[in-house]
FIKOLZA-1660 file (N, C-alpha, C; in steps of 0.1 Angstrom, whole numbers, plus 5000, padded with zeros to 4 digits):
% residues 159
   i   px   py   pz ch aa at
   1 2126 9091 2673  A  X  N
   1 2126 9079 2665  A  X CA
   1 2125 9067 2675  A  X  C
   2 2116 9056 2673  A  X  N
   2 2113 9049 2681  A  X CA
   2 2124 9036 2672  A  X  C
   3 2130 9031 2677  A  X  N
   3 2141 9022 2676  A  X CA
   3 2140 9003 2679  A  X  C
   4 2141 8993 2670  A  X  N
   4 2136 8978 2676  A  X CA
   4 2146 8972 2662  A  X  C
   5 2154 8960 2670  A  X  N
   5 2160 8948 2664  A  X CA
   5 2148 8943 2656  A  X  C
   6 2154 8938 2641  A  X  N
   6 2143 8929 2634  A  X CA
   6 2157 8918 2624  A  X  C
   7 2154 8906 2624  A  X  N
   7 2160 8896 2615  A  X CA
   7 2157 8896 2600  A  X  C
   8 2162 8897 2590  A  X  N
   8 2162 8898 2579  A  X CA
   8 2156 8884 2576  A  X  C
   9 2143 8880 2566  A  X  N
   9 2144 8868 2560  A  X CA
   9 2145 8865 2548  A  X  C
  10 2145 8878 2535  A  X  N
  10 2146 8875 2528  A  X CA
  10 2149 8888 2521  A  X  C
  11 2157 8890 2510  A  X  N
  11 2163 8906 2504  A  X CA
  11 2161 8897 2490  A  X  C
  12 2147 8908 2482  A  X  N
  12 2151 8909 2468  A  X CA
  12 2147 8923 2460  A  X  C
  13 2161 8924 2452  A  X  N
  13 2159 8937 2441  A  X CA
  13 2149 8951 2447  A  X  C
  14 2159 8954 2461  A  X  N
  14 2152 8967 2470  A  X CA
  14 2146 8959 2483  A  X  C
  15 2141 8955 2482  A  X  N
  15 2132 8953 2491  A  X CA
  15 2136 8939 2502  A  X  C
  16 2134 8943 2512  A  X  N
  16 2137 8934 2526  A  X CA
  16 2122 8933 2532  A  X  C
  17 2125 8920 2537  A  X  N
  17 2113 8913 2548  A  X CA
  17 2121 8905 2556  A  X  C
  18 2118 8915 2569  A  X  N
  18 2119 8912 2582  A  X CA
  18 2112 8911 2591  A  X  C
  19 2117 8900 2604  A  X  N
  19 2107 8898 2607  A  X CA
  19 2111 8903 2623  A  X  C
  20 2099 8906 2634  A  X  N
  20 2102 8912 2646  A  X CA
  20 2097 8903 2655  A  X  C
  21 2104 8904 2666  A  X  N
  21 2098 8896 2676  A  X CA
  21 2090 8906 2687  A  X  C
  22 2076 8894 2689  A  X  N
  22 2070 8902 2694  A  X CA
  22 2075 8904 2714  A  X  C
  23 2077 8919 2716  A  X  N
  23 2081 8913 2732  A  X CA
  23 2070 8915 2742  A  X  C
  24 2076 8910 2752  A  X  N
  24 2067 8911 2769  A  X CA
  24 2068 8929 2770  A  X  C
  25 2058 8932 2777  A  X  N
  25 2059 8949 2776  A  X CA
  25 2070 8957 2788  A  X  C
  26 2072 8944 2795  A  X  N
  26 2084 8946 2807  A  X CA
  26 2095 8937 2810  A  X  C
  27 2104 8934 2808  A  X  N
  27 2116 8923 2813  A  X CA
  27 2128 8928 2825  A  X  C
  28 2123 8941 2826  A  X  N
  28 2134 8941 2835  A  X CA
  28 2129 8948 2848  A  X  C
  29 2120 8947 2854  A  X  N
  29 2111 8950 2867  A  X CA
  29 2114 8941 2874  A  X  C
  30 2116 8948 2889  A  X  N
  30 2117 8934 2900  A  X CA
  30 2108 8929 2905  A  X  C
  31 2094 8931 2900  A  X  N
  31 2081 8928 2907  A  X CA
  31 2077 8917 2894  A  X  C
  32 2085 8908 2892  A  X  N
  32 2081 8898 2877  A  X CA
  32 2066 8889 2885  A  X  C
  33 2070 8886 2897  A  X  N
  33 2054 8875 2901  A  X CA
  33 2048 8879 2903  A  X  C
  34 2042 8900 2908  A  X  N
  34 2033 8903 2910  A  X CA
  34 2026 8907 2898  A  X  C
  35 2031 8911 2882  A  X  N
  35 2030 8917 2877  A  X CA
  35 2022 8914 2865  A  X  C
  36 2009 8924 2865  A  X  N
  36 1996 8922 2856  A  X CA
  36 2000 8920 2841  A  X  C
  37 2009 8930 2836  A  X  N
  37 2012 8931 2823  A  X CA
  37 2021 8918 2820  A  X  C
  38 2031 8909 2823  A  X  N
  38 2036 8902 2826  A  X CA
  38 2026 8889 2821  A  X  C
  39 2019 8891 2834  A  X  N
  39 2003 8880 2833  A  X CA
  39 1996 8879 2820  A  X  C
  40 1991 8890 2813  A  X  N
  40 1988 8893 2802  A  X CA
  40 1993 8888 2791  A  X  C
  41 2010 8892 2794  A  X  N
  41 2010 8889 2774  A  X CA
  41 2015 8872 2779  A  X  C
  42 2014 8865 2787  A  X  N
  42 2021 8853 2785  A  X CA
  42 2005 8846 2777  A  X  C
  43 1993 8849 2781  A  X  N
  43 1981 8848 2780  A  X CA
  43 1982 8851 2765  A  X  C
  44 1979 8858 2756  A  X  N
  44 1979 8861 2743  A  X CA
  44 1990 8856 2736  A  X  C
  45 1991 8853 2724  A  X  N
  45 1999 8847 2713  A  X CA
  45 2010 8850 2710  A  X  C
  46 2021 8844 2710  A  X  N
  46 2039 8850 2709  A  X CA
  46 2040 8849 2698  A  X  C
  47 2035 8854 2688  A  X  N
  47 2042 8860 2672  A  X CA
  47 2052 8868 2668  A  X  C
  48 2055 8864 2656  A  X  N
  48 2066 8875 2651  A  X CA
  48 2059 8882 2639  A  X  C
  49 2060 8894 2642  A  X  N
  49 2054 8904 2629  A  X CA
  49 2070 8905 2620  A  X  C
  50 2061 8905 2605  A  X  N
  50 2069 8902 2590  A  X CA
  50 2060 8910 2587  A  X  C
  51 2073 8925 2580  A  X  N
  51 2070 8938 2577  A  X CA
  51 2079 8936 2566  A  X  C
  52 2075 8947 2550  A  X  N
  52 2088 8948 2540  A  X CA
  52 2093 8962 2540  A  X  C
  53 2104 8960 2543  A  X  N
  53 2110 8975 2546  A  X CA
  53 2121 8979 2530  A  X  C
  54 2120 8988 2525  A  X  N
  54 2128 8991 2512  A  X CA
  54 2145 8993 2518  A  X  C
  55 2155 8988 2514  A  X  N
  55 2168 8984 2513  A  X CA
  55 2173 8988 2503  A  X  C
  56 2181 8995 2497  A  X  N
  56 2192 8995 2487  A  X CA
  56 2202 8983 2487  A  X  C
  57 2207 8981 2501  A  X  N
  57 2222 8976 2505  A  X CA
  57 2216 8961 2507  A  X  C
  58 2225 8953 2497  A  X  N
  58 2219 8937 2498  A  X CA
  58 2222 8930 2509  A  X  C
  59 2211 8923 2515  A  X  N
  59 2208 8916 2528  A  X CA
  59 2208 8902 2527  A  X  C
  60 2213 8895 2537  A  X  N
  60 2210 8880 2536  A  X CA
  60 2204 8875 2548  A  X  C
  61 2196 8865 2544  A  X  N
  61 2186 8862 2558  A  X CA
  61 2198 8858 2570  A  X  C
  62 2186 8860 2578  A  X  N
  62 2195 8858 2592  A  X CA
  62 2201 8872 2598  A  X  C
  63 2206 8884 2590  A  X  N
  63 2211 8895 2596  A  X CA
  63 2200 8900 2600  A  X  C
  64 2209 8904 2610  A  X  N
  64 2201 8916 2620  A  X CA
  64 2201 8930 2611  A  X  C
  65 2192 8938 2615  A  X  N
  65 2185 8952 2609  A  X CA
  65 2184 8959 2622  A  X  C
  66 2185 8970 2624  A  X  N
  66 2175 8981 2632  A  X CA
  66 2167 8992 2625  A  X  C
  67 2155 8989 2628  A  X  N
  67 2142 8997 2620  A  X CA
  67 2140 9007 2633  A  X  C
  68 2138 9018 2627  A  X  N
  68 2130 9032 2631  A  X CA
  68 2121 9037 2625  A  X  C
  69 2110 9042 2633  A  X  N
  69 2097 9045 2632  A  X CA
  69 2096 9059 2637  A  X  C
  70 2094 9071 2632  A  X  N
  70 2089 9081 2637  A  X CA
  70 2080 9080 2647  A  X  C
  71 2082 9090 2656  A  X  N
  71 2073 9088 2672  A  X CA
  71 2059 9095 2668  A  X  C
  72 2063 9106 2656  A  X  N
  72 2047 9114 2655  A  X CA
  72 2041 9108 2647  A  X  C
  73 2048 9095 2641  A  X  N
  73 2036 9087 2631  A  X CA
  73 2028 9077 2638  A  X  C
  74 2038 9076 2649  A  X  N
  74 2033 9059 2658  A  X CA
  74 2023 9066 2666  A  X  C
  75 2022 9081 2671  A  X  N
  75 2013 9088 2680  A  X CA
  75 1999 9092 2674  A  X  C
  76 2001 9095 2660  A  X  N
  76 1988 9098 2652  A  X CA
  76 1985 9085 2650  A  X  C
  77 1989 9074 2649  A  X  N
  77 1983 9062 2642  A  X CA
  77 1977 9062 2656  A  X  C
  78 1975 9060 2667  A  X  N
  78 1975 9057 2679  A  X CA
  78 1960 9065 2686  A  X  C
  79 1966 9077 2679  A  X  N
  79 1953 9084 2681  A  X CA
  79 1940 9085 2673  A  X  C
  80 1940 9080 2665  A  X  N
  80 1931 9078 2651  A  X CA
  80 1922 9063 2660  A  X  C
  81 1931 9055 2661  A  X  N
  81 1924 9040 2664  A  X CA
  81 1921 9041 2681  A  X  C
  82 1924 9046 2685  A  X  N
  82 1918 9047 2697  A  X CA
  82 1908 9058 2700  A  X  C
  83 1912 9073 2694  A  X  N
  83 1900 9084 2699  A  X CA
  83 1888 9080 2691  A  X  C
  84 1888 9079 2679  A  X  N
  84 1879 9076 2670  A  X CA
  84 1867 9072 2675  A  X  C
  85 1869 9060 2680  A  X  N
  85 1856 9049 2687  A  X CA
  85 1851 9055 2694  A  X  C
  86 1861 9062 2706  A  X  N
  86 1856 9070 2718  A  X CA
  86 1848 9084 2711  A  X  C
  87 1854 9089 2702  A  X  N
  87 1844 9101 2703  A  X CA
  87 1835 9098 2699  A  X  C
  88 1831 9091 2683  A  X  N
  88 1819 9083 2681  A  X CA
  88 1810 9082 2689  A  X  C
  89 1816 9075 2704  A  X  N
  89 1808 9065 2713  A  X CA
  89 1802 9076 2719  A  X  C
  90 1807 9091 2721  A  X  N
  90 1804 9101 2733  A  X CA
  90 1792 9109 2720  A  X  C
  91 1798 9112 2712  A  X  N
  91 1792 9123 2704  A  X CA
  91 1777 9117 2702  A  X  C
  92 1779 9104 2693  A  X  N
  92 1765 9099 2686  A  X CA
  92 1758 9095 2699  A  X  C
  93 1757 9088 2706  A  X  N
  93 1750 9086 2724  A  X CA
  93 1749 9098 2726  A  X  C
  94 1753 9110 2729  A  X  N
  94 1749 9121 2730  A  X CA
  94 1734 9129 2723  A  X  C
  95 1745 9127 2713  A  X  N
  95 1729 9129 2700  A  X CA
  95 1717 9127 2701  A  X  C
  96 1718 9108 2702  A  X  N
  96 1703 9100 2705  A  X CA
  96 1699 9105 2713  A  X  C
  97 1704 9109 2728  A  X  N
  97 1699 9113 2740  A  X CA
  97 1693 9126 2740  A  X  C
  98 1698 9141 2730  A  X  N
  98 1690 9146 2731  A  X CA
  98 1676 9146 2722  A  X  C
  99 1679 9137 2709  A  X  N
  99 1674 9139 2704  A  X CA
  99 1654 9129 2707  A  X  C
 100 1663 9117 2711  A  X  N
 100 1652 9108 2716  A  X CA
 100 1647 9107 2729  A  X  C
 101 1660 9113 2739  A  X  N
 101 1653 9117 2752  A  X CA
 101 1650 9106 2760  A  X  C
 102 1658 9093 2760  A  X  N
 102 1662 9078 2768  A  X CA
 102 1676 9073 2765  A  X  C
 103 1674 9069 2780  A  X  N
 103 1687 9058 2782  A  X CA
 103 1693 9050 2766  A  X  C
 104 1678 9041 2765  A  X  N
 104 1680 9033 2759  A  X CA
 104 1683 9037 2747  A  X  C
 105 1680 9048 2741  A  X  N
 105 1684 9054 2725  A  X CA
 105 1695 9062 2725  A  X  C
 106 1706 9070 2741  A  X  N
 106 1717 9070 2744  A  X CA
 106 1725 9056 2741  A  X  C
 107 1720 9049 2750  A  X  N
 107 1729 9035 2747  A  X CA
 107 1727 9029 2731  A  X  C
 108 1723 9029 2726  A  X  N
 108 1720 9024 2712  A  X CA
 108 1725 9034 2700  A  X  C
 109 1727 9046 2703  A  X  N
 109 1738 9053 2697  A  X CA
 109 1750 9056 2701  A  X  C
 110 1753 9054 2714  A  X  N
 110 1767 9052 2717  A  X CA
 110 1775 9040 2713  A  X  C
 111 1764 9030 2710  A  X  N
 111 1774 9017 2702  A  X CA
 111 1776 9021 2686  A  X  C
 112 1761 9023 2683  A  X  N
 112 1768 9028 2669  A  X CA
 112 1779 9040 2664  A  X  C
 113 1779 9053 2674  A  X  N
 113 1790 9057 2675  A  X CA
 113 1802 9049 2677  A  X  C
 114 1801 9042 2683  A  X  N
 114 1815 9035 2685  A  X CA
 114 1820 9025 2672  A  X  C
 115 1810 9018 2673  A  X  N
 115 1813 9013 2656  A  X CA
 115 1813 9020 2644  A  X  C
 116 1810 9029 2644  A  X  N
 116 1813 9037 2634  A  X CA
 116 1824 9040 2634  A  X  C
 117 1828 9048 2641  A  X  N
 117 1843 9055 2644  A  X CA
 117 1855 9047 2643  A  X  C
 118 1848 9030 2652  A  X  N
 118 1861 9019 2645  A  X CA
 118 1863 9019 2628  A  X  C
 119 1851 9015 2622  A  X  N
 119 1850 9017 2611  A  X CA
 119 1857 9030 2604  A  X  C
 120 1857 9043 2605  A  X  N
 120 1863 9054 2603  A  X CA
 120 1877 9052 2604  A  X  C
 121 1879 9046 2616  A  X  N
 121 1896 9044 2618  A  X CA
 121 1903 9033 2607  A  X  C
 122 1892 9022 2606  A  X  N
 122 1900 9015 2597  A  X CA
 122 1900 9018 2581  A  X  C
 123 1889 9023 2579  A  X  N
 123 1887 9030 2562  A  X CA
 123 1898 9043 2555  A  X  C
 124 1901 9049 2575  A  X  N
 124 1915 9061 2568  A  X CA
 124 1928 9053 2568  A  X  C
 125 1930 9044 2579  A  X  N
 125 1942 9036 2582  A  X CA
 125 1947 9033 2570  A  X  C
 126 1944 9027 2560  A  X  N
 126 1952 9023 2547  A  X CA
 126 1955 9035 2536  A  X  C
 127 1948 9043 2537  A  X  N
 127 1955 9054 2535  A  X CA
 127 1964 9062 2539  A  X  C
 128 1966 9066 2550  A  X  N
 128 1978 9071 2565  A  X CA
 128 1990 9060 2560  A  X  C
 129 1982 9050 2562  A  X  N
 129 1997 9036 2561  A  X CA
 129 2009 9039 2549  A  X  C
 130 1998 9043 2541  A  X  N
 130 2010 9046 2524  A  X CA
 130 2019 9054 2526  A  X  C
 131 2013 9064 2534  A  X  N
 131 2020 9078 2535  A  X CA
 131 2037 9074 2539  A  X  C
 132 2044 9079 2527  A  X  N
 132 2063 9079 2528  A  X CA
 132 2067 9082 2545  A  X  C
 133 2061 9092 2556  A  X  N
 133 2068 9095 2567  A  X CA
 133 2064 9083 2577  A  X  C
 134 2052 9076 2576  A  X  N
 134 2043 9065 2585  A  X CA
 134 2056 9050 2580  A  X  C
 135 2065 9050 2576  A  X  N
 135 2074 9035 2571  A  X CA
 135 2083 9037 2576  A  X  C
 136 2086 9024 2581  A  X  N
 136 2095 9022 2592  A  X CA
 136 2108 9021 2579  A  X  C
 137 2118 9029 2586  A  X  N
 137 2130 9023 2577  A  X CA
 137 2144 9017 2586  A  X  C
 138 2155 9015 2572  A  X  N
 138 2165 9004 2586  A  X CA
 138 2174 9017 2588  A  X  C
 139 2179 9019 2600  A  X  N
 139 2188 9025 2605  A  X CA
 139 2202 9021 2606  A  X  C
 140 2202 9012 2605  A  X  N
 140 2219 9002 2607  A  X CA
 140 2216 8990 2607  A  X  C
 141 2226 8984 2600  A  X  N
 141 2225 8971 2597  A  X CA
 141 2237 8962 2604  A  X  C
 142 2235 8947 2612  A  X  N
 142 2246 8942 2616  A  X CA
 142 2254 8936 2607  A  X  C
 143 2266 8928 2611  A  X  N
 143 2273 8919 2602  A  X CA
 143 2262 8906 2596  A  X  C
 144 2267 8901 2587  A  X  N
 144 2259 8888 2584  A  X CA
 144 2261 8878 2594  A  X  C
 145 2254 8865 2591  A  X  N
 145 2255 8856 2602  A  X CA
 145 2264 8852 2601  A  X  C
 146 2268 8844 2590  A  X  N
 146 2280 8837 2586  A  X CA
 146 2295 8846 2585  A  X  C
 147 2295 8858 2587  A  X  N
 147 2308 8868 2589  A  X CA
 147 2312 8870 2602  A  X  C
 148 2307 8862 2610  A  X  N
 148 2317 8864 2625  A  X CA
 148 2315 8848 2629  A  X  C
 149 2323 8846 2635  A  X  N
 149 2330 8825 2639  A  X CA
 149 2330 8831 2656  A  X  C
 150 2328 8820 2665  A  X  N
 150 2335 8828 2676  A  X CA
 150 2339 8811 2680  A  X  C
 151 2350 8806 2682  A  X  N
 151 2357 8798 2681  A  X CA
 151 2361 8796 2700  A  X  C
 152 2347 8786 2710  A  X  N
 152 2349 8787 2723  A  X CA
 152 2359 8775 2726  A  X  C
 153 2364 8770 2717  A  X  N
 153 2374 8756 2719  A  X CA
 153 2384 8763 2725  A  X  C
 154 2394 8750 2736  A  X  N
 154 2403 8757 2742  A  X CA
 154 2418 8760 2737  A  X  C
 155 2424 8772 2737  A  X  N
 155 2433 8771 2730  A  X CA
 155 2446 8759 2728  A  X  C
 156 2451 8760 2719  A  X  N
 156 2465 8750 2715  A  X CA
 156 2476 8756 2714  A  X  C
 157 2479 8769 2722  A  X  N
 157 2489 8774 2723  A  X CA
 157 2501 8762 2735  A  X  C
 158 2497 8757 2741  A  X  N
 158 2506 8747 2745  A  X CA
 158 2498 8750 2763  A  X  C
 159 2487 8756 2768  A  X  N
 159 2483 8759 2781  A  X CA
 159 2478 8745 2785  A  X  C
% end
């Protein structure tokens, strides 16, 4: 079970929307100045993904959630949208080539394989997505926001 903090923003009759922050793919490496991935995501967009996850137990914005994801759903989804294109890209270029016997009609069905196969991946994707074991659910829930005070004033016991 793949495991990640999400903020509650809104609970109604079942249903929760929360939202997740998107992270750096590394924060705790000692190589932070040399480091590509690092370089990368500061380069692309810091969003927060807002998912609705089904709740029984009533939520108020601001609480914390922990959502889990099955690892063999996050691995097939993974492998769908990535092999897809690639086999496309190998199989149909393959094809052209024996069939038309040039580069250029390899290369010109290795793209359409590859677009295809993207296409393929996104035409099953919404159906995979519905499927009950592919939904992230909450694992544990924190206190609310407003249910813990932490009071840093200094005491008046007489110190």
């Amino acid at each position: 079970m793949i495991k990640e903090w999400a903020t509650v923003v809104s609970w109604q009759s079942g249903l929760a929307k929360v939202s997740c922050d998107v992270k750096a793919s590394c924060s705790s490496c000692a190589s932070r100045v040399g480091c590509g991935s690092r370089i990368l995501n500061k380069l692309g967009p810091q969003t927060q993904h807002t998912i609705i996850v089904p709740s029984e137990q009533p939520l108020v914005a601001g609480q914390k959630v922990e959502l889990g994801i099955a690892e063999s759903s996050l691995l097939s989804s993974a492998l769908l949208v990535y092999m897809s294109p690639l086999v496309g890209l190998f199989v149909v270029g393959g094809l052209f080539q024996v069939l038309f016997g040039g580069d250029l009609a390899a290369l010109c069905g290795a793209l359409l394989g590859g677009v295809g196969g993207f296409l393929l991946a996104r035409g099953l994707s919404p159906a995979l997505a519905a499927r009950a074991e592919w939904q992230p659910v909450i694992l544990s829930v924190g206190l609310p926001p407003d249910m813990l005070r932490v009071d840093a004033s200094p005491s008046e016991t007489g110190q």
